[in-house]
C-alpha positions, 0 to 999 in steps of 0.5 A: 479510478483508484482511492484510497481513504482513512478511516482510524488505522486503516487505509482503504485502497480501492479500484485500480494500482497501476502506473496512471493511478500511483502518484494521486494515490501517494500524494492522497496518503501523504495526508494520512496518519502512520499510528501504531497498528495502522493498516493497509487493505487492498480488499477492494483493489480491481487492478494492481502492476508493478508500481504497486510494489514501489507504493508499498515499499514507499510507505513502509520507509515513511512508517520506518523514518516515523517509527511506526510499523505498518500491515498489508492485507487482502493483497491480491494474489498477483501482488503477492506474486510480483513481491515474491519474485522481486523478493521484497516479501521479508520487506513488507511481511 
């Protein structure tokens, strides 16, 4: 099962990313605030795929239309594969 909660300016991602997990996990951040400097940590991540990417690119355009910027940390290491090679990294960095 995949949460993701908000604690100030930090989301917290936790168990799953995948393709069964992503919709819940977006609807739930829909909810949340894009304040200056908030965060997004992947620390507590068990499982990521593809759509994990799209999660991160979605709410990077949200924090653009809002005129807020966002930071991803704790990526797993094969996240920060799979966004090198669709070559988003510029895009997420």
């Amino acid at each position: 099962m995949a949460q993701i909660a908000q604690t100030e300016h930090r989301w917290i991602l936790s168990g799953d990313v995948v393709i069964q997990t992503a919709s819940d996990i977006l609807k739930a951040s829909q909810e949340f605030t894009i304040a200056e400097n908030t965060t997004i940590d992947f620390a507590e991540v068990e499982d990521i795929d593809t759509t994990a990417v799209s999660l991160i690119l979605e709410w990077k355009r949200r924090a653009t239309r809002e005129n807020q910027s966002l930071t991803f940390v704790n990526l797993p290491d094969n996240l920060t594969s799979l966004v090198q090679l669709y070559d988003v990294a510029e895009l997420i960095n």
